[in-house]
C-alpha positions in Angstrom: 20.3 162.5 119.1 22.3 164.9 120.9 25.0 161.8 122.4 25.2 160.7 118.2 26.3 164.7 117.5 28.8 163.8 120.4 30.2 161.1 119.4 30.6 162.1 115.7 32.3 165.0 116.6 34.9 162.9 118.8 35.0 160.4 115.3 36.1 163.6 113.1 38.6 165.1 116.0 40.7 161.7 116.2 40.4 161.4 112.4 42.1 165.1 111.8 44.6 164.6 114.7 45.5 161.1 112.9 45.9 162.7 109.7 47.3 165.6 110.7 50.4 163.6 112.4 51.5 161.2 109.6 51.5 164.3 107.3 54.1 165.7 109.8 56.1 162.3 109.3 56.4 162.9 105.4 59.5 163.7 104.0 58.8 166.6 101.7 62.3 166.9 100.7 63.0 166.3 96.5 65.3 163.3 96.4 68.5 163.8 94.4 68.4 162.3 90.7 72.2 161.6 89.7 74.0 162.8 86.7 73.2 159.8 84.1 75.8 160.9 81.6 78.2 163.5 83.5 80.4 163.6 80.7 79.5 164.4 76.8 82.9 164.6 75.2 86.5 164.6 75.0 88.7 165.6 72.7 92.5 166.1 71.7 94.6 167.0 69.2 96.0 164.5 67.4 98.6 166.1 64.8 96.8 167.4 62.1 93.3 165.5 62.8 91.4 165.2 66.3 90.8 162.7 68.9 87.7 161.7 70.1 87.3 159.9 73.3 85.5 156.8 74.3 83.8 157.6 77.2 82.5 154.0 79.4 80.0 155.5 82.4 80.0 151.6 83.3 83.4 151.2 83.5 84.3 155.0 84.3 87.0 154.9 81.9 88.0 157.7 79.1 90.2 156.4 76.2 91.8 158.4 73.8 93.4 156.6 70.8 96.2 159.0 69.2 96.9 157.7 65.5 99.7 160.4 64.8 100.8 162.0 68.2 103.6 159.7 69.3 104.5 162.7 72.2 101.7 162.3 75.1 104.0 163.8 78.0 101.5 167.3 77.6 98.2 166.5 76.0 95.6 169.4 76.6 92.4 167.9 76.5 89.0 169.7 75.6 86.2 168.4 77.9 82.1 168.8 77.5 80.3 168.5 80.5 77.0 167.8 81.3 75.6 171.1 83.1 74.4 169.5 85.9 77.9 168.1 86.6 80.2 169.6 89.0 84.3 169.7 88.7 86.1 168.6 91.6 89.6 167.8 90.5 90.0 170.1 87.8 88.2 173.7 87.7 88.4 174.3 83.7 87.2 172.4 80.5 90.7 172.2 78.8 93.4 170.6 81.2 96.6 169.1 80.2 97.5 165.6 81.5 100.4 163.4 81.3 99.1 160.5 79.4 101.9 158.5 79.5 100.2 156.8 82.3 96.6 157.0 83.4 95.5 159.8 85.1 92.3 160.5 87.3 89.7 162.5 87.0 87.1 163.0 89.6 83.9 164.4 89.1 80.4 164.8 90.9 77.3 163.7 89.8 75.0 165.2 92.4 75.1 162.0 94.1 78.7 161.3 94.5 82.5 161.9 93.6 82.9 159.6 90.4 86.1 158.8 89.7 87.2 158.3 85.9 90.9 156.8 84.8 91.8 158.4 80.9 93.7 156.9 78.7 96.0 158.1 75.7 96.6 154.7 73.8 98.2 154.0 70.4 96.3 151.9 68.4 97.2 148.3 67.2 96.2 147.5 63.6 93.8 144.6 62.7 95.8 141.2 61.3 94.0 142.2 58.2 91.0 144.3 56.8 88.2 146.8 57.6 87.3 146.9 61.5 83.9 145.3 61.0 81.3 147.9 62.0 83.8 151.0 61.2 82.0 152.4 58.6 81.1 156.1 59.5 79.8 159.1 58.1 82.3 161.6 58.3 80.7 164.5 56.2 77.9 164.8 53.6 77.8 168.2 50.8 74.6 169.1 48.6 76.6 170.1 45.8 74.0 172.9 44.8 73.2 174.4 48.4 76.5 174.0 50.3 79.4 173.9 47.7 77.2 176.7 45.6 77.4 174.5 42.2 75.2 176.7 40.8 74.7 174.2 37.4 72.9 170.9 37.3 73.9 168.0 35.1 77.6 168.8 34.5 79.5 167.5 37.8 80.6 164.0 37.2 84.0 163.6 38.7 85.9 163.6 42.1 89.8 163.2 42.6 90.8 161.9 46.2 94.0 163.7 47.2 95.4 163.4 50.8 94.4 166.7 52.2 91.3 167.6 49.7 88.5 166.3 47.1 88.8 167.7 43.6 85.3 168.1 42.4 84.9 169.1 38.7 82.4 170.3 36.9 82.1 170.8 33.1 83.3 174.4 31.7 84.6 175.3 35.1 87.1 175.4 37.6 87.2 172.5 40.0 86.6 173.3 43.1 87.9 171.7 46.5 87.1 170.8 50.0 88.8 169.5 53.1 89.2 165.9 52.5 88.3 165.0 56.5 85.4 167.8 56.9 84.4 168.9 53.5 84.8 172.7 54.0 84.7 174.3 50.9 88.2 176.3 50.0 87.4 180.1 48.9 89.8 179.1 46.0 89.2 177.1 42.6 92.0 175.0 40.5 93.6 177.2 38.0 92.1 175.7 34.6 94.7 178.6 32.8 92.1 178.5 29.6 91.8 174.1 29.7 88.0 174.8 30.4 84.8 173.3 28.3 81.4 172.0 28.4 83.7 169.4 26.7 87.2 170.2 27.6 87.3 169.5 31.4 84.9 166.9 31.3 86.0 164.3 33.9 88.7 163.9 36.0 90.4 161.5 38.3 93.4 161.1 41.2 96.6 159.2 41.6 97.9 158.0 44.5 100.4 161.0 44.6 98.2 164.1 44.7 98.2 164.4 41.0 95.0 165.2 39.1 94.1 163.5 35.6 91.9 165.8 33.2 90.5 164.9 30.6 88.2 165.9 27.7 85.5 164.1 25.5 86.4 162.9 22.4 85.8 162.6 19.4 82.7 165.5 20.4 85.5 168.6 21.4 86.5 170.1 18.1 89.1 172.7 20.0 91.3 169.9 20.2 90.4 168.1 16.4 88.7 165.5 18.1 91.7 163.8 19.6 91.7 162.5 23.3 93.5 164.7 25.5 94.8 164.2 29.4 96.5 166.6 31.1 98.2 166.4 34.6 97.4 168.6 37.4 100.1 168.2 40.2 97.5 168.6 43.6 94.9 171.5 43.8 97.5 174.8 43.3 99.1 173.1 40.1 97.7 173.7 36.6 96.9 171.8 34.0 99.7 170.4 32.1 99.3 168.0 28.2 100.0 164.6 29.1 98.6 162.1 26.6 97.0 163.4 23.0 95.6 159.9 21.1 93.9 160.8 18.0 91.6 157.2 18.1 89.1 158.0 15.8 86.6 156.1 19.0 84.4 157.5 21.7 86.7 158.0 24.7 86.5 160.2 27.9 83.5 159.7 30.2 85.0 158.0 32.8 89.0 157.6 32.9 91.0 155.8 36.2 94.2 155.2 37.5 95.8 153.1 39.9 99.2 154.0 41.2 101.4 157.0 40.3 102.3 158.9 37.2 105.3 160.1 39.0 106.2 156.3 39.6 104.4 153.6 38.4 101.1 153.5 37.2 98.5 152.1 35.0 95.3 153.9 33.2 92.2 152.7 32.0 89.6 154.9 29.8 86.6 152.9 28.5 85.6 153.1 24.8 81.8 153.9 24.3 79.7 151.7 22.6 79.0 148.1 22.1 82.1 145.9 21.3 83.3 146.3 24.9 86.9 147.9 24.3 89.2 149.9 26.8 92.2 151.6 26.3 95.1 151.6 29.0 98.4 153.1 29.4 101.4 152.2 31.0 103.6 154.1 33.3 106.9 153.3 34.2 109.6 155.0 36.6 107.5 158.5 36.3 107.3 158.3 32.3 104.5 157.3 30.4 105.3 154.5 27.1 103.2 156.0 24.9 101.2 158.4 23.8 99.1 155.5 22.3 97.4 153.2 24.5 96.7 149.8 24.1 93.2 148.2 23.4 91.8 145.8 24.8 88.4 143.6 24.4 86.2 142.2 27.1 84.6 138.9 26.1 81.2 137.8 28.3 77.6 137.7 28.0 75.3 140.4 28.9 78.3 143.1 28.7 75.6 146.6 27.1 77.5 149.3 28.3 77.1 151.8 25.7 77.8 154.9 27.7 77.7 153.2 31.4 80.9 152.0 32.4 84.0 152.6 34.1 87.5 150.1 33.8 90.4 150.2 37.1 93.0 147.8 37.1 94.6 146.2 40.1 98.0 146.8 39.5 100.2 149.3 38.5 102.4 147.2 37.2 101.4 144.1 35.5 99.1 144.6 32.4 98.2 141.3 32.7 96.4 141.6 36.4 92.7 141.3 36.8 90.8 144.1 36.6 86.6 145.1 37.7 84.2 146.9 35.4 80.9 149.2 36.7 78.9 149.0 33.6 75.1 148.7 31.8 71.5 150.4 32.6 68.8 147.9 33.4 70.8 145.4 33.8 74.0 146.6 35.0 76.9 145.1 37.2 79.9 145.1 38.8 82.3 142.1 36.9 85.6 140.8 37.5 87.5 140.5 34.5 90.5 137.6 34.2 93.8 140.2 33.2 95.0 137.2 30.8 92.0 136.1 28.9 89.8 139.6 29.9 87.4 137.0 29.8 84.5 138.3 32.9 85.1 135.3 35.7 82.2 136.5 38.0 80.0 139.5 38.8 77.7 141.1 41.3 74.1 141.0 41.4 72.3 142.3 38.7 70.8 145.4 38.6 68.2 147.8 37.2 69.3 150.7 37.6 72.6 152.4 35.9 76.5 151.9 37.2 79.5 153.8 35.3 81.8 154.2 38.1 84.1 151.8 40.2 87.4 152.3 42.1 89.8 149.3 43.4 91.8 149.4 47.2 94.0 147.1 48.8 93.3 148.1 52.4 95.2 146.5 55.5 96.0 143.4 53.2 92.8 143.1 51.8 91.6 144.2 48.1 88.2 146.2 48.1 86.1 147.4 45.1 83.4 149.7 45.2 81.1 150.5 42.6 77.8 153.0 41.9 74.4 152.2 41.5 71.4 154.9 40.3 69.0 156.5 38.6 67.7 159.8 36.7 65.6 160.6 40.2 68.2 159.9 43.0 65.6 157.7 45.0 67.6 154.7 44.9 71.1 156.1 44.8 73.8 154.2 46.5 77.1 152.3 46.0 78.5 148.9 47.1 81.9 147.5 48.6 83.1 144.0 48.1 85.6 142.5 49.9 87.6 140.0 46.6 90.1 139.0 48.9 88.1 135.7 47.6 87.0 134.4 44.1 83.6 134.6 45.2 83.9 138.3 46.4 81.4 139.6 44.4 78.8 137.2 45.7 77.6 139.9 48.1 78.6 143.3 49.5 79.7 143.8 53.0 78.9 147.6 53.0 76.5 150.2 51.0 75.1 153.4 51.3 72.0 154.2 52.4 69.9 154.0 49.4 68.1 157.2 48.1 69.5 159.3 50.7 72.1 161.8 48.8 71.1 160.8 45.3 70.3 164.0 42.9 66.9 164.6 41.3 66.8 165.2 37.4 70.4 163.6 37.0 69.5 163.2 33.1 72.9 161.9 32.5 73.1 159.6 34.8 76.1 160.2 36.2 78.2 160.2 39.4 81.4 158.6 41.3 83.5 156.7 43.4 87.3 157.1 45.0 89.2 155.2 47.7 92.1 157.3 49.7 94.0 155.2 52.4 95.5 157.5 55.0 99.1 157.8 55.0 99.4 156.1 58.6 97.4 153.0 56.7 94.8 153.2 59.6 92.0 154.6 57.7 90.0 153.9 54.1 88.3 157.4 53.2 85.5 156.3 50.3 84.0 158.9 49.0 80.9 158.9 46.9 79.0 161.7 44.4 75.7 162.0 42.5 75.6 164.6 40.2 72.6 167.1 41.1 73.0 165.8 45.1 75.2 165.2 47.3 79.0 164.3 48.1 80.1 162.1 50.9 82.6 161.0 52.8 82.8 157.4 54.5 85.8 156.4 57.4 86.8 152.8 57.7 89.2 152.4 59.8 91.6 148.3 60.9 92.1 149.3 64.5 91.6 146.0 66.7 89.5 147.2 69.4 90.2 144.6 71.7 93.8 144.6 71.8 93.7 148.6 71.7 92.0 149.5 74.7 93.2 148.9 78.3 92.3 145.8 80.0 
C-alpha cells in the first residue's frame, strides 16, 4: 500500500511539472486585428454641390469625380477616419492635394502602412441615358412634421426650379426648400393677396425658374369663375396675371408645361369630366398667342378620368407632337397619346388605384415619363419611370418608388405630384415626387459611364 501512495505521488509530480511547462510555452499576448475599413469618407467641394469619394479597400484607391470644379491644382479634402486608424502621412482630417495627378496617402491599419492613390477625375457622360443602377435617395420631407404644413388635404403641387422646390399649398404661401437637400427656407413666396382655398390652387415650373399659378375654375367666384394663371419669376418673384380664359368648363387641378414662357413653351390643363378634353397654349419667342387656348379631344377606350388626370406635351414647339396622360381611379394609366390623331397608341399597365399626375424628360438623349400611382391611405403610394425612347416604352417601368413608403394617410383628395429637373451640367435627372398628407422626395439619376470614368 504504502509503494502505491509512492508511486501516485511521483504520477501527480510529473503531471504538474508537464503542465506547468507547456503553460509557460503559451503565448498570452492578444494578436493584432487590422483596421477592416480604415477609411469612412471623403469629401470635397465641388462648386456649389459636394464630392463624395469612392473609396476601393481592395484596390486601395480613392476617387473623387468633380462635375463642376474644372480647377484641381488646390483641392482641400475632408477625410473620416476610422478611430482605430492612425495618420502617417498626413496629421489632420482636411488636407489639400494637387489632384492634377495622383497623390498618396499612407495610412496605418494596426497591422501595417497601407498605401492609398486618390484621384480627382472629371467624369465622361454615358453615349445615352440613365446610368443603370443610379437611382438614389437624395432627401425625403414629411410635409406635416419637417416642413411644418400644419393643414392636411390642401398641398397638391411642386415646381422644380434649379436651386429650390416650390411646394404650394391651398390658401397659403408656397413654401421652398433646397432642391439638393431639402432644407426648409425661413421665407415663403410673396402671394401679395393671390391666396385661396381656391385661388392658389396648384402650381407648376418651367424650365427657366418661372412658377405657373393657377386657380380652380369655374368654383372661385373672386375671379367670376374664369381660369386664371399667373407667372411667378423663381421663389422671390410675385405673382403676376398671365392667362384669364372665361371657358364656361372645369379647369385647374392639374396644369403643366414643357419649355419656357420666356422662350418657347407649350401648356396643357386638363378639363374635368368625361368627354376627355384639354386645353393647351402656345408660347412663342417669350409671348404667349392667346389668351384662349386651344381644345383638344382624346379619342380611346377606357379613358374615365373625371377628376384624375394630368396632360404634358413633348415639345415646346410643335402642337402636333405626342403627348402622355396620368389619368382614372380603379382602373387608371399612364397612355401615350398620337399628337396628330390624339388618338391613345399604347399605355402602361392598368391600375387600381388613382394617377392624376405625370411629367415628360429628355435626359442624355433619351425621353422619360414618370407618372403617380395611390390611394386615400398612402399604403401603396409610388410612381413609375418609363423609358419611350421606344414605341413599346410603356410596356414596363425601369424604375419606381418604393411602394407605401412616403404615401400620406387620409389623402381624401387623392392627390399628389411629379417633376423632372435636369442639372444644368446635363449630368443629373433630379425627380421629385409628393403625396399630399406625407412626404416629399427627391431621386438623383445621374449618365456618368463608370467604366470609362474611373482610372484604370
Amino acid at each position: 500500500m504504502k509503494k502505491i501512495l509512492i508511486y501516485l505521488n511521483i504520477l501527480i509530480y510529473f503531471c504538474l511539472l508537464f503542465t506547468s511547462c507547456k503553460e509557460e510555452s503559451i503565448d498570452e499576448s492578444i494578436p493584432v486585428v487590422p483596421v477592416i475599413n480604415p477609411i469612412k469618407a471623403v469629401t470635397a467641394q465641388d462648386g456649389e454641390d459636394v464630392a463624395n469619394a469612392l473609396i476601393s479597400k481592395d484596390d486601395k484607391t480613392i476617387v473623387l469625380i468633380f462635375f463642376n470644379e474644372n480647377d484641381l491644382s488646390d483641392v482641400e479634402l475632408h477625410f473620416k477616419f476610422n478611430p482605430r486608424t492612425k495618420l502617417v502621412s498626413i496629421s489632420d482630417t482636411i488636407v489639400k492635394f494637387d489632384l492634377r495627378t495622383p497623390q498618396k496617402l499612407v495610412i496605418n491599419n494596426l497591422f501595417k502602412d497601407v498605401t492609398y492613390t486618390i484621384y480627382g477625375v472629371s467624369p465622361v457622360k454615358l453615349a445615352s441615358g440613365i446610368r443603370s443602377g443610379s437611382g438614389t435617395l437624395l432627401w425625403s420631407k414629411k410635409l406635416q412634421d419637417d416642413l411644418k404644413i400644419n393643414v392636411l388635404q390642401v398641398t397638391g403641387g411642386i415646381a422644380a426650379l434649379d436651386d429650390y422646390l416650390a411646394i404650394n399649398t391651398r390658401d397659403k404661401g408656397s413654401i421652398y426648400v433646397n432642391s439638393k437637400t431639402g432644407a426648409l427656407s425661413p421665407d415663403t413666396i410673396n402671394m401679395n393677396g393671390i391666396k385661396g382655398n381656391l385661388i392658389n390652387f396648384y402650381h407648376t415650373g418651367d424650365d427657366n425658374n418661372n412658377i405657373l399659378l393657377c386657380n380652380l375654375a369655374p368654383n372661385d367666384a373672386s375671379n367670376n369663375g374664369a381660369f386664371k394663371v399667373w407667372k411667378i419669376q423663381g421663389v422671390t418673384g410675385t405673382p403676376e396675371p398671365y392667362i384669364t380664359w372665361a371657358g364656361g368648363v372645369a379647369i385647374g387641378r392639374k396644369l403643366s408645361i414643357i419649355g419656357s414662357v420666356d422662350g418657347d413653351a407649350i401648356i396643357t390643363a386638363p378639363i374635368m369630366g368625361a368627354e376627355n378634353r384639354f386645353a393647351r397654349w402656345q408660347v412663342k419667342a417669350g409671348v404667349l398667342q392667346s389668351q384662349d387656348p386651344q381644345l383638344v379631344t382624346i379619342t380611346g377606350t377606357n379613358i374615365n378620368w373625371a377628376n384624375n388626370v394630368d396632360v404634358v406635351s413633348t415639345s415646346s414647339t410643335d402642337l402636333t407632337a405626342d403627348y402622355f396622360i396620368a389619368y382614372g381611379n380603379n382602373p387608371s394609366f399612364i397612355s401615350w397619346v398620337d399628337g396628330e390623331t390624339n388618338a391613345i397608341n399604347s399605355s402602361g399597365p392598368s391600375s387600381v388605384l388613382v394617377s392624376n399626375a405625370a411629367d415628360y424628360v429628355v435626359f442624355n438623349k433619351v425621353p422619360y415619363v414618370i407618372h403617380n400611382n395611390l390611394n386615400s391611405g398612402g399604403t401603396d403610394d409610388t410612381a413609375y419611370i418609363y423609358d419611350v425612347s421606344t414605341d413599346t416604352g410603356l410596356n414596363s417601368s425601369i424604375w419606381n418608388l418604393t411602394k407605401g413608403t412616403y404615401g400620406g394617410t387620409n389623402n381624401g383628395n387623392g392627390t399628389g405630384d411629379v417633376a423632372f429637373k435636369v442639372s444644368e451640367n446635363g449630368f443629373f435627372l433630379y425627380t421629385y415626387i409628393m403625396f399630399t398628407n406625407g412626404s416629399v422626395v427627391c431621386i438623383r439619376f445621374d449618365c456618368v459611364d463608370m467604366e470609362k470614368s474611373l482610372p484604370k
